[in-house]
N, C-alpha and C positions, 0 to 999 in steps of 0.2 A: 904430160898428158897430150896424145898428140888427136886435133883435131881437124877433121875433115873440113876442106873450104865452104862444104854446103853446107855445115853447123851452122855457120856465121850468116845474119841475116843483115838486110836493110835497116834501118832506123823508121823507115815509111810503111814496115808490114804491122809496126805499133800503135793500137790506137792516137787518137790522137786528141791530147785534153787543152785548148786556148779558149781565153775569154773574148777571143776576136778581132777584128779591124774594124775602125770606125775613122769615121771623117769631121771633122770639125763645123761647127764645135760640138765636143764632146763634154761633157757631165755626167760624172757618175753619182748613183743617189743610192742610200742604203740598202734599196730591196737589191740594187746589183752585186754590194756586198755578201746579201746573205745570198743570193745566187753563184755568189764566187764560194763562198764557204763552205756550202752542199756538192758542190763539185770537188771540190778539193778532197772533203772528205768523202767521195767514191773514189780518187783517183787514190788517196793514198793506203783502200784495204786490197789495190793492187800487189801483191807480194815483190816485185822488183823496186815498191817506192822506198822498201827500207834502205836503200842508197840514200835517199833525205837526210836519216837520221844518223847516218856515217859520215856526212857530212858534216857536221856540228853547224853552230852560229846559228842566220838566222831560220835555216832551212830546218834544222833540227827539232828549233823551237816551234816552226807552225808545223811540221808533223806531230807531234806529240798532240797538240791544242785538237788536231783531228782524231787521234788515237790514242790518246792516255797515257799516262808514264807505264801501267802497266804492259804496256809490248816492249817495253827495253828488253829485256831479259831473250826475247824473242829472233833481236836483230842477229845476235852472234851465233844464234843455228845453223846458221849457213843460207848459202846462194839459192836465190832464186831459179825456175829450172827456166827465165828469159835471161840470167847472166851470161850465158855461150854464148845461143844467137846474140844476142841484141849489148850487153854490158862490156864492160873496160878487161881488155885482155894485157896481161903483162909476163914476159920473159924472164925467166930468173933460173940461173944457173941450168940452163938447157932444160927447165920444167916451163910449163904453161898454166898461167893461173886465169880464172877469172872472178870478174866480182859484178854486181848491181850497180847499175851507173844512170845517170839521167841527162838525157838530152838538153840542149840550152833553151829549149822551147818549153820544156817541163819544169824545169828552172824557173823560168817567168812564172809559168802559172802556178807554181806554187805560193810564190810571192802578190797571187794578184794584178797580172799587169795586162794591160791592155794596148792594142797596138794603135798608136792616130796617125794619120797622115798629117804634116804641116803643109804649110800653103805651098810651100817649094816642092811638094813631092814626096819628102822624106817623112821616115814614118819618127815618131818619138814615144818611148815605152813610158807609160804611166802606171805607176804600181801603188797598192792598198800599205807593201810594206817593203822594206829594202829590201834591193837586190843584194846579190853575194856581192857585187864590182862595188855596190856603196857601202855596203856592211864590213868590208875587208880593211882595213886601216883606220878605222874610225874609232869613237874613243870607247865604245863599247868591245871592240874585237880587242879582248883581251888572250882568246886562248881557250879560255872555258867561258861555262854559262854562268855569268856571278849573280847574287843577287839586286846591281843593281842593273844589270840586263832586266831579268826580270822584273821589275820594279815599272821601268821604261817600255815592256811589252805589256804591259798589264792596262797602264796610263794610256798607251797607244789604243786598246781594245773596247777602253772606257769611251776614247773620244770617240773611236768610232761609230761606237754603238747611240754614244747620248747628243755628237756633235754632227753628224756627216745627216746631210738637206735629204727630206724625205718627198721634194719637189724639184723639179730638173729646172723649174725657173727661179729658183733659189740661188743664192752662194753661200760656202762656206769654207772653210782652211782646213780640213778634216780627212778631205778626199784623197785620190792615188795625187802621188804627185812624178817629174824626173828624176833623173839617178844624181841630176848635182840639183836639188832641192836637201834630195836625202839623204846627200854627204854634209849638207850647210846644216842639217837639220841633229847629226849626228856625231858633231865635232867634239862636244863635254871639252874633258883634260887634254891639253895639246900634248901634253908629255906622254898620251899612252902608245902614240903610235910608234914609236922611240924605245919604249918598253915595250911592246909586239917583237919588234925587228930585233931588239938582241933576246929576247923569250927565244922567240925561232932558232936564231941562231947556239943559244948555249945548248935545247932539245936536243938539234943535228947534231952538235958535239960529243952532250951526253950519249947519245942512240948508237954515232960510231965508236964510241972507245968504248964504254965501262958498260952496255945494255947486254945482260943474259939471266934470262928466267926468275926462279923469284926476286933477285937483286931488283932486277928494274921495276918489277910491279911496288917492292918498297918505296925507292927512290922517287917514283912517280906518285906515290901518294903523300910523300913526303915533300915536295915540292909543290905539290896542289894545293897543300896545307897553306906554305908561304908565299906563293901566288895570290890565294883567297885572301890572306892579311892586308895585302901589298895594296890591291884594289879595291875591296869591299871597303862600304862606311860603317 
């Protein structure tokens, strides 16, 4: 598919969805939560956000929370008409593809984060829920969504909703926090990360030798089966 250089756009001709910069000190209080949640859910009946939910983890799971498991079905339609300009272009065997991709700023704010300045200058992202950098190795990032993901994002929704100060001169532990709060926060079983990294590794194996048409769609639900066992309580 051969396309013209004027297809391809800027990333800055995209609207643009953050929950801001602030300076310290900073407190976030629940109405900013539901202020983040009402956003979230405009930005994701955006049709390029189904790149969230192609994402899997935890990105996957707060798209859905805004749009129901009923749009799955939805995602594998095909590309958005902002995948050209604006999405991930990839080369393969002298064809041109594209797909829905999302910026690292979209990222955050899907996640809830907010930007602060520290005393030094620098800014520190405070988020409502892991980022992908803290949710990638951790003892949740099995692979798929198990049920005790779920379990834990559920737990997390409750605190927020019954634990997070409804007064800015309050405290409480409920709030966004750093990316190594919510990797200390998110460690469970030390052995999963270990079972991640050869999962990955056997996939890439299975995907170059033995992966063609219904074969693989078997394999791979056969393997999800014993995955599911492996992890779930």
């Amino acid at each position: 598919m051969a396309v013209p250089p004027s297809a391809r756009r800027p990333l800055s001709e995209l609207r643009t969805y953050s929950l801001g910069y602030f300076r310290p000190p900073f407190k976030a209080v629940y109405a900013d939560y539901i202020t983040y949640e009402q956003y979230r859910h405009e930005f994701m009946k955006e049709d390029r956000a189904r790149a969230a939910l192609l994402r899997g983890g935890i990105l996957w799971r707060l798209a859905l929370h805004s749009l129901g498991f009923d749009i799955l079905p939805s995602v594998l339609i095909g590309i958005s008409q902002d995948a050209v300009p604006f999405g991930q272009m990839l080369s393969l065997n002298g064809e041109t593809h594209f797909d829905d991709d999302l910026s690292e700023e979209e990222v955050d704010f899907i996640c809830g984060t907010y930007y602060v300045y520290t005393n030094n200058g620098c800014i520190e992202k405070l988020s409502w829920w892991p980022r992908p950098q803290a949710w990638a190795g951790s003892g949740l990032d099995v692979g798929f969504w198990s049920s005790r993901c779920e379990d834990w994002f559920q737990k997390r929704l409750e605190n927020i909703r019954q634990g997070v100060s409804r007064r800015r001169d309050s405290s409480d532990n409920n709030g966004p926090v750093n990316n190594t709060r919510w990797k200390q926060g998110l460690k469970f079983n030390a052995a999963t990360k270990k079972f991640k990294k050869n999962l990955d590794t056997a996939c890439s194996n299975f995907l170059a030798t033995k992966a063609s048409g219904k074969s693989l769609f078997c394999r791979l639900l056969y393997t999800s089966d014993i995955f599911s066992a492996f992890t779930d309580d």
